[in-house]
C-alpha positions as CSV (number, residue, x, y, z in Angstrom):
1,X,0.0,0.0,0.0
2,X,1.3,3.4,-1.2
3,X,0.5,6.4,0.9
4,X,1.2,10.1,-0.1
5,X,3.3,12.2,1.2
6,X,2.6,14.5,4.3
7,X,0.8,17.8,3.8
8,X,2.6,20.2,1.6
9,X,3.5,23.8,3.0
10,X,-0.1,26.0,3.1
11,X,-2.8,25.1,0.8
12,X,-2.7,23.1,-2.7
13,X,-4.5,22.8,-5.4
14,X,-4.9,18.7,-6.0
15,X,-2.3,16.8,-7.6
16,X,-1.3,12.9,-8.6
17,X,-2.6,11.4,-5.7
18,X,-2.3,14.7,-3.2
19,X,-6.4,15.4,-2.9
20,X,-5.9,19.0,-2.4
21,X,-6.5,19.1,1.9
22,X,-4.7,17.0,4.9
23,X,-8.7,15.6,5.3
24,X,-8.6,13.3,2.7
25,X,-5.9,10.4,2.6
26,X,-5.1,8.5,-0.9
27,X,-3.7,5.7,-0.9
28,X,-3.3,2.8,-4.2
29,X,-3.9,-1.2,-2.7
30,X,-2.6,-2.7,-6.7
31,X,-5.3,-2.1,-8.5
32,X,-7.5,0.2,-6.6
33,X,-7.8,3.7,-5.4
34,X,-8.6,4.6,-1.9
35,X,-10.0,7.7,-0.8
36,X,-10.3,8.1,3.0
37,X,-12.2,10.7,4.7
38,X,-9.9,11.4,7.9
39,X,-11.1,14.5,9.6
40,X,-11.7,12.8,13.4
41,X,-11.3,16.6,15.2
42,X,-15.1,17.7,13.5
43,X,-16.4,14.3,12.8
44,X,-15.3,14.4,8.8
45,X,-17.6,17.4,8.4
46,X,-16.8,18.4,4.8
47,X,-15.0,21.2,3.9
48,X,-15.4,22.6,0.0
49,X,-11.6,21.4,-0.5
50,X,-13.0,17.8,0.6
51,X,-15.6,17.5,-1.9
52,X,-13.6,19.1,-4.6
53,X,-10.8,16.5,-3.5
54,X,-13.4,13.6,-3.6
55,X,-14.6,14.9,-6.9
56,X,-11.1,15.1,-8.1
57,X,-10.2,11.7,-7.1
58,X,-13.1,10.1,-9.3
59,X,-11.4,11.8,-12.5
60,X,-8.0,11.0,-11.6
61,X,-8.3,7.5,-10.8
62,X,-10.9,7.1,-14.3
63,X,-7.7,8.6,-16.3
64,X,-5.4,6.5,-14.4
65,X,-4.4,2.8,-16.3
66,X,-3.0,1.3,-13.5
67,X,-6.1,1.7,-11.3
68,X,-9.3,0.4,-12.1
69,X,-11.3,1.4,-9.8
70,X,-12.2,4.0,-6.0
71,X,-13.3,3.0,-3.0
72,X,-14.6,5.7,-0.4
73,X,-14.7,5.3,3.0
74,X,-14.7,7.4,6.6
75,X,-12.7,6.9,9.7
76,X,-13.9,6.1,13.1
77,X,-17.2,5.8,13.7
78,X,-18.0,8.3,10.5
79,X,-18.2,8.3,6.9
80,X,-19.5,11.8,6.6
81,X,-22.1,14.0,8.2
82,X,-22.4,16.7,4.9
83,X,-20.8,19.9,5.0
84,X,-19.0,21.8,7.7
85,X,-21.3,24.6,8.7
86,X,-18.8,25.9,11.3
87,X,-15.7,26.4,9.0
88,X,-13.3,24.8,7.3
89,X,-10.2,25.4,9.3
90,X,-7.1,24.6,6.9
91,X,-9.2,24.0,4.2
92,X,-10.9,27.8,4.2
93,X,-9.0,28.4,1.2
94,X,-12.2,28.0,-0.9
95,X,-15.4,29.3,0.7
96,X,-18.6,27.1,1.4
97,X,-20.8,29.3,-0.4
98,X,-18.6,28.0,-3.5
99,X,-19.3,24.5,-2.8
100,X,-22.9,25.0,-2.0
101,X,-23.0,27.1,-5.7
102,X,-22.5,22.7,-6.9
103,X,-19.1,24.2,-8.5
104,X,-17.0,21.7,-5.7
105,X,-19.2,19.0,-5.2
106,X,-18.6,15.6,-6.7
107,X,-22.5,14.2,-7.0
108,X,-22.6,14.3,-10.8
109,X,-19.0,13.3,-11.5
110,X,-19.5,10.4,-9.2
111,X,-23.2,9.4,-11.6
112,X,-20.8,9.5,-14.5
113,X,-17.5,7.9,-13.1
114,X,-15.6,6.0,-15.9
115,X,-14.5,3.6,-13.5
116,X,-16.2,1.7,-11.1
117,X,-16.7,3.6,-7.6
118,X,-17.9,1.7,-4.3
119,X,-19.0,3.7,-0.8
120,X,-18.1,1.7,2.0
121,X,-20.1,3.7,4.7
122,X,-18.5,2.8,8.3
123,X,-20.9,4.9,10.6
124,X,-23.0,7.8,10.4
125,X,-23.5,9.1,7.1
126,X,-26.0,12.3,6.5
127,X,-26.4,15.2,4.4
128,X,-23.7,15.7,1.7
129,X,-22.2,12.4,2.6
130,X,-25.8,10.4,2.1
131,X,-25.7,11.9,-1.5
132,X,-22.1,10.7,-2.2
133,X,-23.2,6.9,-1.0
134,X,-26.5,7.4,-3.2
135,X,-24.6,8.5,-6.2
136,X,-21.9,5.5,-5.9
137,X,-22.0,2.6,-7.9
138,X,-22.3,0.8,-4.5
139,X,-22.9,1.4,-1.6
140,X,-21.7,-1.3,1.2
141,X,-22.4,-1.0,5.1
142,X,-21.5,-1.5,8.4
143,X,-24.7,-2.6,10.5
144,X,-23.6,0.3,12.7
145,X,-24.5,2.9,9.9
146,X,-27.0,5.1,10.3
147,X,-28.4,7.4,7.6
148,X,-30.3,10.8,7.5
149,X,-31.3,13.9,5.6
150,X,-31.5,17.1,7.5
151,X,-31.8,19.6,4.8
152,X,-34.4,21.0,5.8
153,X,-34.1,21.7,8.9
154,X,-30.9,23.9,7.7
155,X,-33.7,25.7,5.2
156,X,-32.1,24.0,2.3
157,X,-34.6,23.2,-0.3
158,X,-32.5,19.9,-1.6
159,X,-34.0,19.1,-4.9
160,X,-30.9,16.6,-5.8
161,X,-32.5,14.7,-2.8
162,X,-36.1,15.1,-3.2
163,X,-35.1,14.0,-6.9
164,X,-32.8,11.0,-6.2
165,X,-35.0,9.3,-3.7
166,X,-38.3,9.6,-4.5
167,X,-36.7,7.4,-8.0
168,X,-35.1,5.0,-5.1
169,X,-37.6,4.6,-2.4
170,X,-40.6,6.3,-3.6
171,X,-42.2,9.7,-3.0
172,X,-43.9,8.4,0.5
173,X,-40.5,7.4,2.2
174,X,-39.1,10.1,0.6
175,X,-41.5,12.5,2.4
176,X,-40.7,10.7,5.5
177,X,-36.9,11.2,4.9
178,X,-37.5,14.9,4.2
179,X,-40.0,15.7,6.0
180,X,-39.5,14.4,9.4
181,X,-34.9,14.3,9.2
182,X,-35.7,10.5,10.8
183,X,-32.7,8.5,11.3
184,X,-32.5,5.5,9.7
185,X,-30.4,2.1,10.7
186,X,-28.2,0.5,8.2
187,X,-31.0,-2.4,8.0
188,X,-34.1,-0.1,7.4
189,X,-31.5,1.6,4.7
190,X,-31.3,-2.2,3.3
191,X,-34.8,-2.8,3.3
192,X,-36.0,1.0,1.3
193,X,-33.4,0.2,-1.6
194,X,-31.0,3.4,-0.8
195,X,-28.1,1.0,0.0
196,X,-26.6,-2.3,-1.6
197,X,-25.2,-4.5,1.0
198,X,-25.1,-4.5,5.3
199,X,-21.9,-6.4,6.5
200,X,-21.2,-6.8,10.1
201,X,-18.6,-4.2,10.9
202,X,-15.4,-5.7,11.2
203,X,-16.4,-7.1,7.7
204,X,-16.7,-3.8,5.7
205,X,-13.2,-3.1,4.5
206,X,-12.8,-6.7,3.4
207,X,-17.0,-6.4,1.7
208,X,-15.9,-3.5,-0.2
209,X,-12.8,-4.3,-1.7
210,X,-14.5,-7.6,-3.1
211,X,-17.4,-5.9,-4.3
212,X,-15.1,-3.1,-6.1
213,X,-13.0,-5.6,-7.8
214,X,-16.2,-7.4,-9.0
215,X,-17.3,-4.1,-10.3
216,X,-14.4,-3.7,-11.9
217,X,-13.8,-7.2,-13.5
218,X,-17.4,-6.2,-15.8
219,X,-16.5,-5.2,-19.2
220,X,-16.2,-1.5,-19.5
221,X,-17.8,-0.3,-22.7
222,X,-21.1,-2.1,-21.4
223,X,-21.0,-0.8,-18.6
224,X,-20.9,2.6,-19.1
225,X,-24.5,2.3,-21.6
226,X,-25.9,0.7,-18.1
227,X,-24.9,3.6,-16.0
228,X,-25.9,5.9,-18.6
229,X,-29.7,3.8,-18.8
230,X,-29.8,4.0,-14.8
231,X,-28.5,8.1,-14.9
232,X,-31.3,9.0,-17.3
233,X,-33.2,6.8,-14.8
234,X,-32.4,9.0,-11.7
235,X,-33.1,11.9,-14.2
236,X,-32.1,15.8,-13.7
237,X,-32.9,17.9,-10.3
238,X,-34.6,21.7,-10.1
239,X,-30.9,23.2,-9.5
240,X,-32.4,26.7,-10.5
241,X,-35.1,26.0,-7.6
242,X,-32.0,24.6,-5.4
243,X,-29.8,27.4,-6.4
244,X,-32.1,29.9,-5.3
245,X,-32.6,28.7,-1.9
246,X,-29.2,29.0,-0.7
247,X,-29.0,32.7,0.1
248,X,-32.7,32.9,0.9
249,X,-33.5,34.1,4.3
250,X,-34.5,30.1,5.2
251,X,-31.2,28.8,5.1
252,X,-29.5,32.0,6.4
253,X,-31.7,31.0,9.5
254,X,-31.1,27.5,9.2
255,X,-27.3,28.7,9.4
256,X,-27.6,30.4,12.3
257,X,-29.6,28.2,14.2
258,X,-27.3,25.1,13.6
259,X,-24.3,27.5,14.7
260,X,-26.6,28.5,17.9
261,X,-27.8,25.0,18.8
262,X,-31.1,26.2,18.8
263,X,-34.1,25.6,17.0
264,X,-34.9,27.6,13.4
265,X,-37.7,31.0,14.1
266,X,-39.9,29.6,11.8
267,X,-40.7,26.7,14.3
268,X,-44.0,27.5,16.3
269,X,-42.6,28.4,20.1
270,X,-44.7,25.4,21.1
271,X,-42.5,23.2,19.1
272,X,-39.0,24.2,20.0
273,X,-36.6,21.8,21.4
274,X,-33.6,22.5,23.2
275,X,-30.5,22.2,20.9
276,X,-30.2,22.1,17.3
277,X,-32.6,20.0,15.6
């Protein structure tokens, strides 16, 4: 196993197998890429340099001929929660507002990878990093995963969500996702269709890998028409609609109430919980 080198001196735009940010770790295992999420100090909240490097990596290892295909996976007891709503520390380089504008984030370029790419999900996985499991070839499981969308309770009107799972699991459980923010097990994830395989824990690492190199082993040209049939499946999302929510005075709430640990003004007073919802 090959590991890159330590962090270069102040901030990098990505390069070979450098990511662009100390939060995500490369590494090659023969024929396969590994991209680690390794941010333990704020739980692997995502910084915009840590999707753009995610995003990256799906290019890099698709132009690469001695890889065939990524895995993606979290450290600890994470995978990811979604974007880092209280900064990105080293990574501020590039501003969230950049990455919320979908110029950072790798959701598409992961629907239209050249190569096979496989999410093995280790722990809680919500928001931004939900979407990157979703958009995966693959997603395989720890039975200690848990899986949630809290958009909009952050005022976020997330139509790549509302889009993407009402074509996986229906517009009822879709509602209930949405709706509600519910937290679902690894199991219940199983049972709805959003997830491919549940492996006891200590099992993942050695799931994954199998299931990548399986992926990989399909014939290429092939497979690309069937992940085009399933892309035009999954179909486009309202990104003007999505766009426009962003800076709307919903999400700048949803901002502040998140950074507050409180619960958003447009909640009735009789409905308020303590902390953030």
């Amino acid at each position: 196993m090959a590991e890159i080198s330590a962090q270069p001196h102040g901030p990098r735009p990505p390069e070979g197998d450098w990511l662009g940010t100390p939060f995500l770790n490369f590494t090659r295992e023969g024929p396969l890429g590994v991209c680690t999420l390794d941010r333990p100090e704020a739980r692997n909240a995502m910084t915009p340099a840590m999707y753009f490097g995610i995003k990256y990596a799906v290019s890099h290892v698709g132009s690469d001929p001695d890889l065939a295909g990524l895995l993606i996976t979290g450290t600890g007891d994470v995978f990811a929660p979604g974007g880092d709503m209280g900064g990105g520390g080293v990574d501020n380089w590039l501003t969230f507002g950049s990455a919320l504008g979908m110029d950072a984030l790798p959701f598409d370029t992961l629907r239209q990878s050249v190569k096979p790419v496989v999410a093995a999900v280790n722990g809680l996985c919500q928001g931004g990093g939900l979407q990157i499991a979703l958009c995966a070839d693959m997603a395989v499981v720890s039975d200690r995963a848990t899986f949630r969308v809290p958009e909009l309770y952050r005022g976020i009107a997330d139509t790549y969500y509302s889009q993407t799972l009402a074509r996986l699991v229906g517009p009822v459980r879709t509602r209930d996702l949405m709706f509600t923010g519910r937290t679902l097990s690894a199991q219940e994830a199983l049972e709805w269709g959003m997830v491919a395989r549940v492996v006891a824990h200590n099992e993942l690492a050695g799931a994954a890998r199998e299931v990548l190199a399986q992926c990989c082993r399909t014939a290429p040209g092939a497979r690309s028409v069937i992940k085009s049939s399933l892309d035009n499946y999954l179909g486009l999302y309202d990104r003007i609609g999505m766009q426009s929510s962003l800076g709307a005075p919903e999400s700048i709430e949803g901002f502040l109430a998140f950074k507050q640990r409180r619960s958003p003004s447009w909640v009735h007073p009789g409905l308020r919980v303590e902390g953030r919802l």
